[in-house]
NURO-107592 format. One line per 2 residues: number of its first residue (from 1); their letters; for each residue z, y, x of C-alpha. Coordinates in nm, 2 decimals. Layout:
BEGIN
NUM	a	Z Y X; ...
END
This chain:
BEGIN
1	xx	-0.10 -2.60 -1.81; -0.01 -2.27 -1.73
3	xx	-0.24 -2.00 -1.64; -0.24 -1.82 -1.36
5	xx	-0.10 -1.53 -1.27; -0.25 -1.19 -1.33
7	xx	-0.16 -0.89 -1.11; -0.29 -0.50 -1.04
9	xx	-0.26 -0.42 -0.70; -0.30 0.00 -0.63
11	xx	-0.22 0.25 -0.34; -0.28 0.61 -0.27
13	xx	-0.07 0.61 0.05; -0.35 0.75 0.23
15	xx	-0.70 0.92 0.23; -0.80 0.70 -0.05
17	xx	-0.75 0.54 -0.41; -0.81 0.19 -0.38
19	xx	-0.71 -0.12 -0.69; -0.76 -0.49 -0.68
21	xx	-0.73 -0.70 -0.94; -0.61 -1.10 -0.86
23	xx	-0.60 -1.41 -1.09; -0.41 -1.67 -0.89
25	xx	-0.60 -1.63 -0.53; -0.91 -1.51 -0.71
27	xx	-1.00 -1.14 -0.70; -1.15 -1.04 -0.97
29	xx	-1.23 -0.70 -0.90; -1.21 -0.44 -0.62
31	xx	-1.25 -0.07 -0.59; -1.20 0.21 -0.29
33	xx	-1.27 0.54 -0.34; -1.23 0.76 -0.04
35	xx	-1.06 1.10 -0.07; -0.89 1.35 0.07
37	xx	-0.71 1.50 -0.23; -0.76 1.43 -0.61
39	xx	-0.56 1.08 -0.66; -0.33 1.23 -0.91
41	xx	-0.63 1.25 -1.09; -0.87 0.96 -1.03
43	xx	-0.60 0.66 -0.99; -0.51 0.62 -1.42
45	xx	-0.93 0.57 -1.48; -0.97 0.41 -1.15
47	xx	-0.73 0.19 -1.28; -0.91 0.14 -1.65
49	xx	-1.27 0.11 -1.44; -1.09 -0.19 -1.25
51	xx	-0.94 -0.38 -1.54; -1.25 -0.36 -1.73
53	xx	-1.49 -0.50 -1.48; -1.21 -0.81 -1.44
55	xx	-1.24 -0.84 -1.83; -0.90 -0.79 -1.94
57	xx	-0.67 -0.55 -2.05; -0.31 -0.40 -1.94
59	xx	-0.15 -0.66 -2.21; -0.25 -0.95 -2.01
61	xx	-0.13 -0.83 -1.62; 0.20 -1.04 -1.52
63	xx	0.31 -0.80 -1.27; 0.18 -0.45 -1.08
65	xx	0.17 -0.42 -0.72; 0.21 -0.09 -0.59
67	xx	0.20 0.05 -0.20; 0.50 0.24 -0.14
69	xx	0.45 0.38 0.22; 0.44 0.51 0.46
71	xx	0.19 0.75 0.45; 0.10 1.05 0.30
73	xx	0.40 1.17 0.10; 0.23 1.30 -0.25
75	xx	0.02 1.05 -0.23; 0.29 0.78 -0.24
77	xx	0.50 0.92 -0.50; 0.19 0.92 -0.74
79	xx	0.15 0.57 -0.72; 0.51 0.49 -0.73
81	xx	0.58 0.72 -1.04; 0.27 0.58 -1.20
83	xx	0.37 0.18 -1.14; 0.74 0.24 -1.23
85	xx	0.58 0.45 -1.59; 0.32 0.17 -1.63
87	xx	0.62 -0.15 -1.60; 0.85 0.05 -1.81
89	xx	0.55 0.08 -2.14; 0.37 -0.23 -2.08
91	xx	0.71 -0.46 -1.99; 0.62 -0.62 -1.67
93	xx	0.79 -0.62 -1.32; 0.62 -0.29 -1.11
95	xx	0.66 -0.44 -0.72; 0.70 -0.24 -0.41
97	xx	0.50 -0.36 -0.17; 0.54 -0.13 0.16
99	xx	0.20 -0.10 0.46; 0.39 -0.33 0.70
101	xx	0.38 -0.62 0.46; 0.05 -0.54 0.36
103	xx	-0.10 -0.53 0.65; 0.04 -0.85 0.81
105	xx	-0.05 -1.02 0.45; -0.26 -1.30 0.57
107	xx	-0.20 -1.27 0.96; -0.19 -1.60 1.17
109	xx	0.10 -1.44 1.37; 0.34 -1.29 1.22
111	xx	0.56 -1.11 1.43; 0.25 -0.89 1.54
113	xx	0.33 -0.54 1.53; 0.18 -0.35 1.25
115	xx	0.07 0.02 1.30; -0.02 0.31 1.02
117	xx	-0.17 0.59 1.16; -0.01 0.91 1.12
119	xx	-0.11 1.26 1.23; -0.09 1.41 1.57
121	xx	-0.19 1.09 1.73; 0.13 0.92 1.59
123	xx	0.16 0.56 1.44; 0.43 0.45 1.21
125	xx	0.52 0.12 1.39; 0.70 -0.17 1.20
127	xx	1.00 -0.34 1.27; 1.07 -0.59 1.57
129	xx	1.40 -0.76 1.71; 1.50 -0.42 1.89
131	xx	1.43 -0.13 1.67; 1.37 -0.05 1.31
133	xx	1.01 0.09 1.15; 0.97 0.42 1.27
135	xx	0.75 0.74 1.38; 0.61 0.70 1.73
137	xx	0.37 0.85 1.95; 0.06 0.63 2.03
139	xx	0.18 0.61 2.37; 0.48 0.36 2.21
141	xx	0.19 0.09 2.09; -0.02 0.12 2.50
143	xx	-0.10 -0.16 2.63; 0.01 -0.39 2.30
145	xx	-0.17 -0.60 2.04; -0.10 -0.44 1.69
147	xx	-0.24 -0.53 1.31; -0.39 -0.19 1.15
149	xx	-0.63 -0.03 0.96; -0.76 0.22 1.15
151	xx	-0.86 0.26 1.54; -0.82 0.60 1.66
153	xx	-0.98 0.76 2.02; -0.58 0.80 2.05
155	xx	-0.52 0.40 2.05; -0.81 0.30 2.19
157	xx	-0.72 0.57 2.55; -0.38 0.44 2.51
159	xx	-0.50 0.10 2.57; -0.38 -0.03 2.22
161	xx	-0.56 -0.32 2.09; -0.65 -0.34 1.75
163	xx	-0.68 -0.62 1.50; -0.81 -0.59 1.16
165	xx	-0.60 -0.67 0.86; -0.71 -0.98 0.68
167	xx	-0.75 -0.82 0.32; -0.79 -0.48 0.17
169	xx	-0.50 -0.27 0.12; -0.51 -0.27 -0.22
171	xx	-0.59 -0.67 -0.21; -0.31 -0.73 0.01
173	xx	-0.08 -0.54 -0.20; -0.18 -0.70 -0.50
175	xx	-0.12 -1.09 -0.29; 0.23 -0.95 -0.17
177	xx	0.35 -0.85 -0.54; 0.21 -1.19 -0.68
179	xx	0.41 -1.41 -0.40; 0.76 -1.20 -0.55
181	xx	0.67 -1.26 -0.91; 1.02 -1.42 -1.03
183	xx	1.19 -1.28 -0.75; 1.49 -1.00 -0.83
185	xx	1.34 -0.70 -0.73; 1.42 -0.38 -0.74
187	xx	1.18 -0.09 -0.90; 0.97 0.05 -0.62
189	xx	1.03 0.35 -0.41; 0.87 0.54 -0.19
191	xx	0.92 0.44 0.22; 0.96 0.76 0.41
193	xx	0.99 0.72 0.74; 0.94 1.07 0.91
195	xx	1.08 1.42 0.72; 0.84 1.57 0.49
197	xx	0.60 1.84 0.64; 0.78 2.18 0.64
199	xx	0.49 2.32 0.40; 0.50 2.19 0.07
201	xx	0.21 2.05 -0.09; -0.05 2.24 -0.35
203	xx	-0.09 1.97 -0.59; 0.24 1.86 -0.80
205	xx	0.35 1.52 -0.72; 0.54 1.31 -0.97
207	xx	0.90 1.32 -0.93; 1.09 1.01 -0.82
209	xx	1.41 0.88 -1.03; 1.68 0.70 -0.86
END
């Protein structure tokens, strides 16, 4: 009998570096580090730290799972450029697994509205029948019943009501990738949804190959 499936969840999209690793529906290990800067750094032994409390090794995973946005723009292409490295040496799929989907991983209801928050009291807002995932001001989520992460003084004056998301980013990422493994997928890229911030960044980011 076939075991199961063995998969590395991992995200840096925002103020954070956060892994899960899943056997089947099991996790076997967890870890969220909160930070500001410094993923570029942390995420490779965050990454060891995680496979080594689950007991295995890179050898043994049957797919990564890695959150491609949206979010903070370095942050993203770290993870990206580190999944898409990590699939090409170790031979196993890298999966793209974008916030959206991650957040509603899980959800009784699936055509709730997921929200991201972004800065200047803006959420990125996923897609619905009449318009695709994009930047909005809070103000575009009042009144309505959204799946996020994080409640803001913003949402909660604009009236927005906000549920939890069933698992951990990085757990939810790492649930979304398993659910594709076989699938034909393409190697993950980074979701951008608003222009990049007119100053660059201090730390160097990992370029992104088509």
């Amino acid at each position: 009998m076939p075991s199961d499936p063995l998969v590395l969840g991992f995200d840096t999209s925002a103020a954070h570096c956060a892994a899960a690793l899943l056997c089947g529906d099991r996790v076997v290990a967890s870890v969220h580090e909160d930070m500001g800067r410094g993923q570029a750094e942390r995420l490779m032994p965050l990454l060891e730290d995680v496979l080594a409390q689950g007991g295995t090794t890179w050898a043994a995973l049957d797919a990564i799972g890695v959150g491609t946005g949206p979010g903070n723009f370095t942050g993203i292409r770290i993870s990206v450029a580190t999944a898409r490295g990590l699939a090409l040496g170790l031979g196993c799929p890298a999966v793209g697994v974008n916030g959206f989907d991650a957040l509603a991983c899980g959800a009784r209801d699936v055509t709730t509205l997921c929200a991201v928050a972004a800065p200047r009291d803006h959420l990125y807002l996923s897609a619905n029948a009449d318009l695709p995932a994009r930047l909005a001001p809070v103000s575009d989520a009042a009144d309505r019943t959204v799946i996020c992460a994080t409640d803001t003084p913003a949402m909660a004056a604009a009236g927005v009501r906000v549920i939890a998301p069933v698992h951990p980013i990085a757990e939810a990422i790492a649930r979304v990738a398993m659910a594709r493994i076989g699938q034909d997928v393409s190697r993950p890229v980074p979701l951008y949804i608003r222009p990049a911030d007119a100053a660059p960044s201090r730390e160097a980011a990992p370029i992104i190959l088509p």
